[in-house]
C-alpha positions as CSV (number, residue, x, y, z in Angstrom):
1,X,74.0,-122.7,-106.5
2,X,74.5,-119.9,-103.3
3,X,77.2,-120.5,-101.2
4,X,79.3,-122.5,-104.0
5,X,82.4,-121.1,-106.1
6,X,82.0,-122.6,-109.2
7,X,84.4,-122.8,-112.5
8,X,85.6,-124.1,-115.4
9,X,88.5,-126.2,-116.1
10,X,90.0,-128.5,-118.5
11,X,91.3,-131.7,-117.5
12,X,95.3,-131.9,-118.6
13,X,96.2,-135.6,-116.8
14,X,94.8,-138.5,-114.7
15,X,96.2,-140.3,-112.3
16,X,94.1,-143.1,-110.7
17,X,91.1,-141.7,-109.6
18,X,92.6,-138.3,-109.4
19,X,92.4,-135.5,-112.1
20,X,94.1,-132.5,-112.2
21,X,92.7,-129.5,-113.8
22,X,93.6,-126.4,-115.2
23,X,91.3,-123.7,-114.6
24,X,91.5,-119.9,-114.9
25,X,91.6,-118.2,-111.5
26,X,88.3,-116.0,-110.5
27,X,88.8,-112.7,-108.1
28,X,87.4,-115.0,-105.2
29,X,90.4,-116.4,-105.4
30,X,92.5,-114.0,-104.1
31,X,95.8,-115.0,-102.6
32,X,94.6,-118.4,-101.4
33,X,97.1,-120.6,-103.2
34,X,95.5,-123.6,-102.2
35,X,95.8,-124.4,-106.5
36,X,99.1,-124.1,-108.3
37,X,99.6,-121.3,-110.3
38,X,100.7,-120.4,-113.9
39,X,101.8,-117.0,-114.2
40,X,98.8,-114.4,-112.7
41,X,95.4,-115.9,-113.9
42,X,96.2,-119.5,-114.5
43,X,95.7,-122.4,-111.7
44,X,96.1,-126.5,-111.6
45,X,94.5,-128.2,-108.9
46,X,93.9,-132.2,-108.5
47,X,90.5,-133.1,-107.5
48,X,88.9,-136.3,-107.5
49,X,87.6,-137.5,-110.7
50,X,84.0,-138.3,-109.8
51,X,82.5,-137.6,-113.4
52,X,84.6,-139.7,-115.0
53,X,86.2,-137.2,-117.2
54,X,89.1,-138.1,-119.5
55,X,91.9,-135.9,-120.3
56,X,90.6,-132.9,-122.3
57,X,87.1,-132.5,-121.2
58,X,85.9,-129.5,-120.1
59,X,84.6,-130.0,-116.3
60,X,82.8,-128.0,-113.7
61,X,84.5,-127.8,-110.4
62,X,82.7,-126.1,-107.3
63,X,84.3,-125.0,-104.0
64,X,81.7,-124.7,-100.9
65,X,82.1,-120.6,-100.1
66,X,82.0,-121.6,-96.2
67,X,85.0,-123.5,-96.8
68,X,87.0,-120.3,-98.2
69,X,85.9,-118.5,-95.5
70,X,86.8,-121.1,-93.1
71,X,90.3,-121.4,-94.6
72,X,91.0,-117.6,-94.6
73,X,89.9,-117.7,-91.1
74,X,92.6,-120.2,-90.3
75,X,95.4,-118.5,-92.6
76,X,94.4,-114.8,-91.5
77,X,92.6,-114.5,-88.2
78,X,94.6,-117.6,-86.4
79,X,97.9,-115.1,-86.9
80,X,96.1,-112.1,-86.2
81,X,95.1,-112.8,-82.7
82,X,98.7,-114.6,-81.9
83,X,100.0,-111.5,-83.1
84,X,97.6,-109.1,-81.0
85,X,97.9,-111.7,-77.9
86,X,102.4,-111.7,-78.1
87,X,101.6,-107.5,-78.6
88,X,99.9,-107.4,-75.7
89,X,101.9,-109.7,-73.5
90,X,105.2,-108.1,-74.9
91,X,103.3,-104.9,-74.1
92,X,104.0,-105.4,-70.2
93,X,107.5,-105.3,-70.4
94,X,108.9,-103.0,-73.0
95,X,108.6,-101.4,-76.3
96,X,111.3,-103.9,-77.9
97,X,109.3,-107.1,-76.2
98,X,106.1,-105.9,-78.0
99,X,107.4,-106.6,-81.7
100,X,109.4,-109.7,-80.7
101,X,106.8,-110.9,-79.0
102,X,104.1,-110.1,-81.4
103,X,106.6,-110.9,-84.5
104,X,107.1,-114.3,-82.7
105,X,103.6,-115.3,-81.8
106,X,102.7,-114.9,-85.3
107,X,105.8,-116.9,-86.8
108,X,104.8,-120.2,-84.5
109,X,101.5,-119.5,-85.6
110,X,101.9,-119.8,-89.2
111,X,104.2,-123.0,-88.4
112,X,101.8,-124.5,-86.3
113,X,99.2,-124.1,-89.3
114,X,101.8,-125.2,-91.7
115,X,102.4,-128.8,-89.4
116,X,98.5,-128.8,-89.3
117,X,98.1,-128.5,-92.9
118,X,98.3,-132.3,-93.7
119,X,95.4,-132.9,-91.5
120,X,93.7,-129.7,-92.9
121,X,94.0,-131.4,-96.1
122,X,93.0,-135.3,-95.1
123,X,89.8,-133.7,-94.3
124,X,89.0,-132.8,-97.6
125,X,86.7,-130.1,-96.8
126,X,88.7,-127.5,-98.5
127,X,89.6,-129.4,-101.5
128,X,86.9,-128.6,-104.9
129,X,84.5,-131.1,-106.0
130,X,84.4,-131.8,-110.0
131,X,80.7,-131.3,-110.9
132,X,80.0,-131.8,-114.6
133,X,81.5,-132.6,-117.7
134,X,80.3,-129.4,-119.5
135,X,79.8,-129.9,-123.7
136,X,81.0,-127.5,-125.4
């Protein structure tokens, strides 16, 4: 499907009408770590179990690519312009206000994302949708 992230994962535990997953990272990825990770290339992530599956199955799981972008937006670009913005203001006064400035804008801006992040993730419109059960 365009505009989807899509892999494959295996089902490792239930939990209500939860199921978390253990999937091998892609290169989309990248340093998102919205997924738990084991060692370099391995990830665990609990999605809702919409299928059905049952511990052991092999399931499809698909992540809308307007979501990833929307995130990195949020993680990358929200810091970015604090960071330009406290520069700039910093900028006005001295050479040593510029980086504490700058330094600092981003800091509360990471920990404002960080306190937002609960919301962010009662939203649910970052979180990966289960698919299929594939056959093997």
């Amino acid at each position: 499907m365009e505009g989807e992230l899509r892999t494959f994962g295996t089902v490792t535990e239930l939990n209500g009408n939860k199921a978390k997953v253990v999937f091998t990272r892609s290169k989309a990825c990248g340093d998102c770590h919205a997924c738990v990770s084991f060692g370099s290339d391995q990830a665990e992530t609990e999605i809702e179990n919409t299928r059905g599956a049952k511990v052991g199955d092999r399931v499809s799981i698909e992540l809308h690519s307007g979501s990833v972008f929307t995130a990195s937006l949020i993680m990358y670009g929200v810091p970015l312009v604090a960071l330009l913005a406290g520069v700039l203001a910093g900028s006005f006064i001295s050479d040593l206000f510029t980086a504490v400035f700058g330094i600092g804008a981003a800091a509360i801006a990471f920990l404002v994302i960080r306190l937002l992040e609960p919301k962010f993730k009662k939203m649910g419109k970052f979180d990966p949708r289960m698919i299929e059960i594939v056959s093997e």
